[in-house]
N, C-alpha and C positions, 0 to 999 in steps of 0.2 A: 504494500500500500504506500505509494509514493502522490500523495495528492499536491495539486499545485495550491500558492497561498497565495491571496490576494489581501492586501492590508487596506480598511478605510482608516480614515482618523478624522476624528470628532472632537468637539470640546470638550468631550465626555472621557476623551482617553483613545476612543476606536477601538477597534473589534476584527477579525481574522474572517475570510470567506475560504473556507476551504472545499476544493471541488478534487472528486477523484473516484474511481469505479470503485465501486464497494464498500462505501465510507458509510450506509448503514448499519451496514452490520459492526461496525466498530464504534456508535455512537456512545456508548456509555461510558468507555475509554477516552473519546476525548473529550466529553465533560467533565469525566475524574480528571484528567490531565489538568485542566482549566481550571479545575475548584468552585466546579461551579455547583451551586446547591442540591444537594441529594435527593433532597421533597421534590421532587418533579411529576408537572400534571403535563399529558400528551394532549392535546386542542387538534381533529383532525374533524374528517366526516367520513358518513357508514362506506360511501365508495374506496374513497384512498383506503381505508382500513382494512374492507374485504383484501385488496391488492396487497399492501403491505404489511399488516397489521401483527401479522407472526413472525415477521423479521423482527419490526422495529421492536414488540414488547421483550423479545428475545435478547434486543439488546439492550433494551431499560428495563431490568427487573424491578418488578415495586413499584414502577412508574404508573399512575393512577389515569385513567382516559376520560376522556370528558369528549361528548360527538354532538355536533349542531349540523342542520342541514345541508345538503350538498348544493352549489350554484349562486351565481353571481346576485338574484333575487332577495336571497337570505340575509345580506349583507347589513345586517339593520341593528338597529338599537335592541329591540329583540332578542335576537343571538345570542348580541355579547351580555344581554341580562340571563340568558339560562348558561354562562360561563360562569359570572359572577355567582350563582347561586351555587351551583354545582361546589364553589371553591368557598364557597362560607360553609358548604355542607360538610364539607371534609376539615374543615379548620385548616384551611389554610395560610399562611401568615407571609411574612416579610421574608422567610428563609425560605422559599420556596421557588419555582422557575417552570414559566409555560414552556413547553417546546410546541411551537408549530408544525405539523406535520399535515402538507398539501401543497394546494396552488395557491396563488395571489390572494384569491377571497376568504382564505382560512389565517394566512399568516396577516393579510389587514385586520381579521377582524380578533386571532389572539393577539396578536400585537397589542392592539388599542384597548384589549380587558387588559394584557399585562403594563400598558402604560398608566392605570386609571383605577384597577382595585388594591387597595391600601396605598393609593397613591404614587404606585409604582413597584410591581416585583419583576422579575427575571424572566427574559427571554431568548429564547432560542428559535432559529428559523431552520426548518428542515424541507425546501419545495420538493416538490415532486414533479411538477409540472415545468414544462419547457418554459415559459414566457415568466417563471416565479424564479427560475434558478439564474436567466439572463437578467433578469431587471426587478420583479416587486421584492424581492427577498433582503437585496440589497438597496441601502440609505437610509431607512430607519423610517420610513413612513408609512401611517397605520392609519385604519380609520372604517368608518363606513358609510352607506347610502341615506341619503332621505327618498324624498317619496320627489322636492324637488330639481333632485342632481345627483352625481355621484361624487363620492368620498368629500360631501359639506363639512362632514363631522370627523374630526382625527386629531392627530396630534404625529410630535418627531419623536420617536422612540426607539435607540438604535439597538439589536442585539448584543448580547455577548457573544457570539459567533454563528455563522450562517455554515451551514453543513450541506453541499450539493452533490449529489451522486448520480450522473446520467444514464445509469445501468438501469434504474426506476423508470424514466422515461419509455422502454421499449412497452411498458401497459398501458402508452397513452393511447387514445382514440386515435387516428389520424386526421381527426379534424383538429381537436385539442393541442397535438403538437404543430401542427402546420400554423394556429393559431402563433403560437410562442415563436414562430420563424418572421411572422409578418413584424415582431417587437423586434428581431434579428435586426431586420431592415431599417427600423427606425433609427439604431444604432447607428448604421452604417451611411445614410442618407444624412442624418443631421451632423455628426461626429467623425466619420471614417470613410475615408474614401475607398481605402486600401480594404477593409473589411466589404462594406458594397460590393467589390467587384469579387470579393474572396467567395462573397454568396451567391455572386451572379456565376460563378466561377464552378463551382460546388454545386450548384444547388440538386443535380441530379442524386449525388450522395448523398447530401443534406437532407433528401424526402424521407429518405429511411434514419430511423432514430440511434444511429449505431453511433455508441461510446468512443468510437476512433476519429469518427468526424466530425461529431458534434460536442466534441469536451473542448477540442483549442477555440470555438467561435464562443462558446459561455464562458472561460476563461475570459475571451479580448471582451469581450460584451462586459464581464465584472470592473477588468482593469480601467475601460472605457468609463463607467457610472462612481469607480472608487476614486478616481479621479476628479472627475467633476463636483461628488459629496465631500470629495475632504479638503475641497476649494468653498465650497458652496451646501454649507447641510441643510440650513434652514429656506432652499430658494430663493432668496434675494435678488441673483445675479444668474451666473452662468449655469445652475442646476435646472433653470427653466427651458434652457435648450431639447430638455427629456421631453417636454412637453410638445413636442414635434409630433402632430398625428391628433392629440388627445384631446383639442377643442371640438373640433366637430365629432369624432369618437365618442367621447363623453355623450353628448348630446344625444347621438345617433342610442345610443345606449339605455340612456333615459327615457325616449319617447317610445322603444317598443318593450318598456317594463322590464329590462335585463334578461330578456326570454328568448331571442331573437340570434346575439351574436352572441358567438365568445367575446371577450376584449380584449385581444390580436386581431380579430376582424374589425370591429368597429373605429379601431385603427388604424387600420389598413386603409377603411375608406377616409377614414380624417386624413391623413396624408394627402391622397388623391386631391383632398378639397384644399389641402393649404397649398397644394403644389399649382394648385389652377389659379388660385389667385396668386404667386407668385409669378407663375408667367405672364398673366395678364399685368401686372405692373412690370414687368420688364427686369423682372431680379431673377429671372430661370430660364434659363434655354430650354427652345420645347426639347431639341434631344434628349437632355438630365432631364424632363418630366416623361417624355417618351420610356428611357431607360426604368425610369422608377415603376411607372405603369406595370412595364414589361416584368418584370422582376415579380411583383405581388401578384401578377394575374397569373402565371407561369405557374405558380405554387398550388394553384387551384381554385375551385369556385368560393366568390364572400357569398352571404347572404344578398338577397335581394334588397335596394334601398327605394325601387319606384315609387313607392306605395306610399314614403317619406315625402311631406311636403316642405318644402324647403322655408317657408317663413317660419311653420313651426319648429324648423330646425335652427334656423336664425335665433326668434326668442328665447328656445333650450339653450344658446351659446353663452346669450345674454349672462343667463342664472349660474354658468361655470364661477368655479371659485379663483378663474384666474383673471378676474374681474377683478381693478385695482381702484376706484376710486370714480368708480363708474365709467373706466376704460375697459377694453378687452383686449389682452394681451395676448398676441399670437403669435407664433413662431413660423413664420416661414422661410423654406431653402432656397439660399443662393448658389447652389450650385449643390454635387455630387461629394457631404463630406460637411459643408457649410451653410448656416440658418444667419440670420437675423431676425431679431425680436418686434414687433412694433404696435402700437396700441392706436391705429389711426385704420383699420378695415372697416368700410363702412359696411352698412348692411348689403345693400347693390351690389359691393362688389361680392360678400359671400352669398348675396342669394346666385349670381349669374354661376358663378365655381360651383354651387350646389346642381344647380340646373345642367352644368356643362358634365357632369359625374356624372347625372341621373336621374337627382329627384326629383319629386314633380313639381313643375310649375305654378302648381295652382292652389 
């Protein structure tokens, strides 16, 4: 077991991302390595659990489970209140440590119990899912949905360490991990030019979930976001570059009740939208929009967005939390690699990009 290490740093100290084949079955070892508290409760749901469930207790003896629904839906205040009870039920205290074990919507929403009950205990991030070990796993941000947007409610909470094993990946659905390839991309379009082509390069390999091909791109993908988090933790600045995709994403997300896409698809199509009105202002060659097109359609079918009407997708953008003062801050690509941020889109120009994707006009 030779895992590769990726280091964040935080005002907090920072914290270790270690990725490497078969790192579940060693989890309890490296939390004894770490000192990290014995009391540990698993935070996962009944699907990841069927899949993993006799590895991971095998490797946390004693460790006590606690399972909330499966899917982006659940993501609610709700949730993380039958967490919270669950850990009054067991007397749980200050010495004790969530481990998240799943994708994105598992580790947001123990994250945010373990940023918030007793005002903070211990957490561990264990994804399981492609687009959680590239990106939600890592920077410390936690949280979950309202009824008018996603992740309104959260807070910065970073782990004591993130544990990624891509050997787990091959249980994914092949939609679920094609999903975590289109967050590849975002990586690569906003941040990497050289990664972009590595996937444009790959991507035949890249379909299949195999630990040979897909461990150096979640690697660059970590070093790529620990980078940016241990410049920028609390998004102020340069961390808002991640948000490349997720304005109209988000949205897209919200209006069909989180039923609809993954969030690697709704992504996918946010891209598409910031990338049209980049062209259209004259900050993106249609080639690099051409190429990006190419790239995310190539991976496979999104979901359908016709049926999306475009002003309502407008006013959903509105109610994003990257709404600063009654701007909306958007990130669009200058190129293959590079974004610029700007809070000056009017609506026109994202209804015509919504329109020029897809949705409907009317």
């Amino acid at each position: 077991m030779h895992p590769v290490r990726v280091d964040v740093r935080t005002a907090t100290g920072g914290y270790a991302v270690l990725l490497g084949e078969g790192l579940t079955d060693h989890l309890g070892r490296l939390l004894d390595e770490r000192h990290i508290f014995p009391r540990r409760f698993i935070v996962t749901n009944p699907v990841v659990w069927r899949f993993h469930g006799e590895r991971i207790a095998g490797a946390l003896p004693g460790a006590e489970v606690i399972q909330v629904s499966d899917g982006e839906r659940h993501k609610h205040l709700a949730s993380v209140a039958h967490i919270y009870e669950a850990l009054v039920c067991a007397d749980a205290d200050r010495g004790c440590v969530i481990i998240a074990v799943g994708g994105g919507v598992i580790g947001d929403m123990a994250g945010f119990a373990a940023a918030t009950y007793l005002r903070g205990i211990g957490l561990v991030q264990v994804p399981t899912t492609l687009l959680a070990q590239v990106d939600a796993s890592v920077g410390g941000k936690v949280g979950v949905n309202l009824a008018a947007g996603k992740n309104l409610v959260g807070a910065f909470y970073p782990p004591l360490v993130v544990v990624a094993d891509p050997a787990v990946l091959q249980t994914l659905p092949r939609r679920e991990y094609r999903a975590g390839l289109y967050e590849v991309i975002k990586y690569g379009m906003a941040c990497s030019a050289d990664l972009f082509r590595r996937v444009q390069a790959e991507a035949a390999h890249l379909a299949n979930p195999a630990a040979s091909f897909i461990a150096p791109i979640i690697a660059e993908c970590c070093r790529i976001k620990a980078e940016i988090v241990s410049a920028d933790e609390r998004e102020s600045g340069p961390r808002r570059v991640l948000n490349f995709g997720h304005t109209a994403g988000h949205a897209i997300e919200s209006l069909t009740s989180y039923r609809r896409f993954r969030h690697g698809e709704a992504i996918a199509w946010g891209m598409l939208v910031a990338s049209q009105v980049a062209v259209a202002r004259g900050l993106l060659t249609s080639d690099d929009d051409r190429a990006l097109e190419a790239l995310i359609m190539n991976l496979g079918p999104l979901p359908h967005i016709a049926d999306l009407r475009a002003a309502q997708t407008v006013e959903a953008m509105r109610r994003d939390k990257k709404v600063v003062n009654g701007r909306l801050h958007f990130v669009l690509p200058t190129g293959i690699g590079t974004t610029t941020i700007v809070d000056d889109v009017s609506e026109g120009e994202l209804t015509a990009a919504l329109t020029l994707v897809g949705f409907a006009a009317a």
